[in-house]
PAFI-883495 format. One record per residue (C-alpha): residue in one letter; y negated, x negated, z negated. Coordinates in steps of 0.1 Angstrom, whole numbers, plus 5000, padded with zeros to 4 digits. Example, Ala and Ser with C-alpha at 12.3 -4.5 7.8 and 13.67 -1.06 7.14 Angstrom:
2
a504548774922 s501148634929 
END
This chain:
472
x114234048114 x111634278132 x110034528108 x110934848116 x107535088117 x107735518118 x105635608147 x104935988138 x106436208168 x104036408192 x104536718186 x106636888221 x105137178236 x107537428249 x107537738271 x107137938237 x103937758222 x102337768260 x102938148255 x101638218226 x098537958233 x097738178260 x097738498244 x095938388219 x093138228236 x093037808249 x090037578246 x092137378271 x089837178300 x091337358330 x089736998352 x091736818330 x095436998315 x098236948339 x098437198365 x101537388356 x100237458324 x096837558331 x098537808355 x100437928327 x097937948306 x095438148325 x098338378346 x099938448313 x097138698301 x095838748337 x099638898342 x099139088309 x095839248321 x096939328348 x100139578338 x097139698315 x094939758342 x098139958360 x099240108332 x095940378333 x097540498368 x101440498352 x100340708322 x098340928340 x101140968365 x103341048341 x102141328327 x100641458362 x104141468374 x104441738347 x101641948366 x103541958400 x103441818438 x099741948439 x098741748410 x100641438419 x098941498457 x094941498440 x095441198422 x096641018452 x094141148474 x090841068447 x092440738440 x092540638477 x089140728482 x088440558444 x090040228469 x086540208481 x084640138447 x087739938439 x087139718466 x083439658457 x084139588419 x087339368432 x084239198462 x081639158434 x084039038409 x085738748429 x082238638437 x081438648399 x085038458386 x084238188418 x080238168405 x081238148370 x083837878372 x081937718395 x079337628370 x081837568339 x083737328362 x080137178362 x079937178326 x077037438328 x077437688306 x074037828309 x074137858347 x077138048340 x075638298316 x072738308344 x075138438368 x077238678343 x074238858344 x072838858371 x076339038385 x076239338358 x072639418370 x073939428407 x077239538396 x075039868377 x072739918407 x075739938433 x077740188409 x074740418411 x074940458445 x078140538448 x079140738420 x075940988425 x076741118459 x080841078453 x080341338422 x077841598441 x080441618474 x084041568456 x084441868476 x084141768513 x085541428503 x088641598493 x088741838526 x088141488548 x091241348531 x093441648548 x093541838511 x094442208515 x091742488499 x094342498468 x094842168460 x091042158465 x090542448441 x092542298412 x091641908419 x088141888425 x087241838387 x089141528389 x087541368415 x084241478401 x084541328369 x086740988382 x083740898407 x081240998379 x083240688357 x082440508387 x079340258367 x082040208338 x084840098366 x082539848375 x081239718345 x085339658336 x086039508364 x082939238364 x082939148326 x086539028331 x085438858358 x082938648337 x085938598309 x088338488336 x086138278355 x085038098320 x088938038317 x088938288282 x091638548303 x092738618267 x089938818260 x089839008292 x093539118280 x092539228249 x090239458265 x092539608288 x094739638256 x092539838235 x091440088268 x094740158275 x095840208239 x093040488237 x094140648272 x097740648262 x097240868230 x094241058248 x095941158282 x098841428267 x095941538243 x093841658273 x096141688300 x098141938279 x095542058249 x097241908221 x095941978188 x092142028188 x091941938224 x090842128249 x093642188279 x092042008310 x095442018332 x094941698357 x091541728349 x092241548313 x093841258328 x090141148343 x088541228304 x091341018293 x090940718313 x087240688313 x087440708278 x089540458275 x087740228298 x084440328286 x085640198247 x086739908268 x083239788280 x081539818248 x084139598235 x083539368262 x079139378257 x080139278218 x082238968229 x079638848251 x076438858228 x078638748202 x079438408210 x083238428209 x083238358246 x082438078262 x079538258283 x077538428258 x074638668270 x071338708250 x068238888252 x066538578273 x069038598305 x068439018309 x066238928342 x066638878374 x066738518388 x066138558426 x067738258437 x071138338423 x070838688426 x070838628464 x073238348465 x075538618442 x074638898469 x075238698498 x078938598488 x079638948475 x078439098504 x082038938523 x084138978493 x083139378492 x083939378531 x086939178529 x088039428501 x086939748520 x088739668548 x091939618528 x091439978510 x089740138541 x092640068559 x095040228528 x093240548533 x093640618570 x097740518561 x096940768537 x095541008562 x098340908587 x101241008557 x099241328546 x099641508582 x103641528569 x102541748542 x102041718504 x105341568493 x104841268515 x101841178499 x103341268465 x105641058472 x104140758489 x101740788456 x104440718432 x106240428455 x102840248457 x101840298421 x105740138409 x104639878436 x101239758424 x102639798389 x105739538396 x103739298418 x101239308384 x102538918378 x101638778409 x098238938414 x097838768378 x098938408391 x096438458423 x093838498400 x094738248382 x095037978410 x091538138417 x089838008388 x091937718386 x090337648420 x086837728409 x086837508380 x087937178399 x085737228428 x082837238405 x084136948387 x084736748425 x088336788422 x089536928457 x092936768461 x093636868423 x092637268433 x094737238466 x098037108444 x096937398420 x097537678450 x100337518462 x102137538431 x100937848419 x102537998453 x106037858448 x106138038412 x105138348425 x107538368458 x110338328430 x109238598411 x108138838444 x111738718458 x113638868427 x111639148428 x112039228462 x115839218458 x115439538433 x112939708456 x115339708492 x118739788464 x118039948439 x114540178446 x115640498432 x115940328395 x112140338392 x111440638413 x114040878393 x111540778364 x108540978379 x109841298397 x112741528401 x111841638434 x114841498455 x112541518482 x109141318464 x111941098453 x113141008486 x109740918503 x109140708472 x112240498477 x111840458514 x108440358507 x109740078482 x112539988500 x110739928531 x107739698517 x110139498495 x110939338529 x107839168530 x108239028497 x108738668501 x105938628527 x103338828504 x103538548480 x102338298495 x099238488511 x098338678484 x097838368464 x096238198494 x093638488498 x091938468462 x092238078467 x089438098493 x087738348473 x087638118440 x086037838463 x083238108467 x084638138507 x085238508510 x084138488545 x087338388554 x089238618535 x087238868554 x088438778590 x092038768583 x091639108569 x090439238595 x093039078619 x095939178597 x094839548584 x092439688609 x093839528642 x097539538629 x098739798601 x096040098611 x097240088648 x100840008641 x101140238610 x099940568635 x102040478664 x105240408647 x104440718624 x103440938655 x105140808682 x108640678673 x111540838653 x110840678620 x108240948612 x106540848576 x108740548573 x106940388605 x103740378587 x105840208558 x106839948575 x103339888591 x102839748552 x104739458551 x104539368586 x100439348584 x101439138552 x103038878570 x100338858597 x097838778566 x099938538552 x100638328582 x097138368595 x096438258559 x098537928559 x097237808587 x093237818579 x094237708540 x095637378553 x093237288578 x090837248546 x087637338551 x087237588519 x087237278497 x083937178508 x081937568505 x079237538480 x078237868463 
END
């Protein structure tokens, strides 16, 4: 008779433990876990960061919705000029998540604190340069976007003190970086968390002069936000020198270390292009949409806010696949980071798929949220109705696009930009807007079109391979 011996059961992980793992922070080896759930793990709080990081614009557009077309109409004009210093916090901060998990896929943890830093510095140095002249000529910025002297008039205090936030917008956007290129995305949520917790109580107070406040009309909505984000980077500068990260800055790595300062610069330099040329090419669509008057762009601000706020998941899994990428090149693991895209891509043409459906059938749900104006309303819709087309292909290129960029190849990234914004939606954008019968709905549909041209362009270079061997 064969003695019968209690093997104590493993315990089985399920959808809800990965969850909560993830919020709460993982120690997991992403060179190492299964795929699947290191992409859960890390897109989890990316995706949560990420509806933070939106949820600044929502709030504020909420109660700027209250202040009329003209209101609406400044924030949409500062923020697409605000696309450019997005695009060189999104350039450097790639370059940092790729640099970063480069060297904790290496299991060097000093290297990475090496290059943490050596990104604020140049992240600091490039926000001066910006935000100074941006503050001193909010004026003629605004009259180059198309603003009218009114709209001028009443917004220009908003642009002043959004591009004067613009060191703080940096310094948010780079130490997230360093947390999600170290693989600790939980932390990089709680930040977001806490800013946007201060901006939502803040924004009525200031907007509207509740209480002891002083009534700053759209004005308040910039104190709000940098407010918000400033409390935000201090909490981030305490979790870094404090050693509840896994990079931890001290007083010994506050220099400058030439040799990766320049390799830093050097892939940067393409990430900021590739990123410019993506928001560059927003503004003239901007430009193209404001020659139909106010409530276009009123209304093309509100359907491209509810869009980047509903595509929040997916921009999370990209930059998850991104660091997921990273951390196995570094470890010499380029078939593992390959499998790691291609899975992370399916997931998200799912979710994009679903999403899409609500977009092309159902737009005026979201858009009756954030205006009355039957005529605001109905450019919003269109606007939603017409990129949600472009859904399914988005997916896959999107996630494709910050693949090359977490193997530190942001070259590429740059070229198909190029090919797919500023030889494809700019020309097609004015001509059907200009030229056809579709009007403002022809530079619309310039969106997802250019989208598809990225992602196919995208699929083609990805397989072929050659990212896997970039060293950064």
């Amino acid at each position: 008779m064969q003695a019968h011996i209690d093997i104590p059961s493993q315990p089985k992980t399920t959808l809800w433990h990965t969850i909560a793992e993830a919020i709460k922070g993982t120690h997991q080896d992403f060179t190492e876990v299964s795929i699947s759930r290191g992409v859960f793990l890390l897109a989890i709080p990316m995706v949560l960061e990420m509806f933070m990081e939106s949820l600044f614009a929502l709030v504020d557009m909420f109660w700027v919705t209250r202040l009329g077309a003209n209101a609406v109409a400044t924030v949409g004009l500062t923020e697409s000029m605000l696309a450019l210093v997005f695009s060189v916090a999104l350039g450097v901060s790639f370059s940092t998540t790729a640099m970063v998990a480069r060297r904790i896929g290496e299991k060097d943890p000093e290297g990475a604190s090496i290059a943490a830093m050596q990104s604020i510095i140049l992240g600091i140095a490039i926000a001066l340069a910006m935000g100074i002249p941006a503050v001193i000529f909010a004026h003629q910025l605004l009259n180059l976007m198309g603003a009218d002297p009114l709209l001028i008039a009443s917004g220009h205090r908003y642009t002043e003190i959004v591009f004067g936030g613009t060191s703080i917008v940096l310094l948010l956007f780079l130490n997230n970086a360093i947390f999600r290129g170290a693989g600790d995305a939980s932390i990089a949520m709680r930040v977001l968390w806490f800013s946007n917790l201060i901006n939502l109580i803040l924004d009525p107070c200031f907007i509207f002069g509740v209480g002891p406040f002083p009534r700053l009309g759209v004005a308040g909505a910039a104190v709000a936000t940098l407010t918000g984000r400033s409390c935000g980077v201090l909490y981030q500068f305490w979790t870094l020198t404090n050693g509840a990260a896994r990079v931890r800055l001290t007083a010994r790595h506050l220099r400058i270390v030439p040799k990766v300062m320049a390799s830093l610069v050097r892939v940067s330099s393409t990430g900021v292009l590739q990123f410019l040329i993506g928001h560059t090419s927003w503004i003239v669509l901007v430009r193209i949409i404001s020659s139909f008057g106010s409530l276009a762009v009123a209304g093309y601000t509100i359907g491209i806010r509810i869009f980047m706020f509903v595509i929040l998941p997916s921009w999370g899994m990209s930059g998850a696949a991104a660091t997921m990428v990273g951390q196995n090149l570094g470890a010499r693991k380029p078939n593992r980071a390959q499998r790691a895209v291609y899975i992370t891509a399916g997931y998200n043409a799912i979710y994009l798929v679903a999403v899409g459906t609500v977009m092309v059938f159902m737009p005026y749900a979201a858009v009756s949220f954030f205006s009355n104006d039957a005529v605001v309303a109905k450019y919003a819709a269109d606007c939603l109705r017409i990129i949600g087309y472009g859904n399914l292909t988005y997916a896959f290129g999107m996630v494709m696009v910050q693949a090359f960029n977490g193997a530190g190849d942001t070259i590429t990234p740059t070229i198909i930009n190029i090919l797919s914004f500023w030889l494809c939606e700019i020309p097609l954008g004015w001509f059907l807007a200009n030229r056809t019968a579709l009007k403002v709905d022809g530079a619309f549909t310039a969106i997802p079109i250019a989208n598809t041209v990225m992602t196919a362009i995208s699929l083609i270079v990805f397989s072929r391979g050659s990212w896997k061997r970039r060293s950064i």
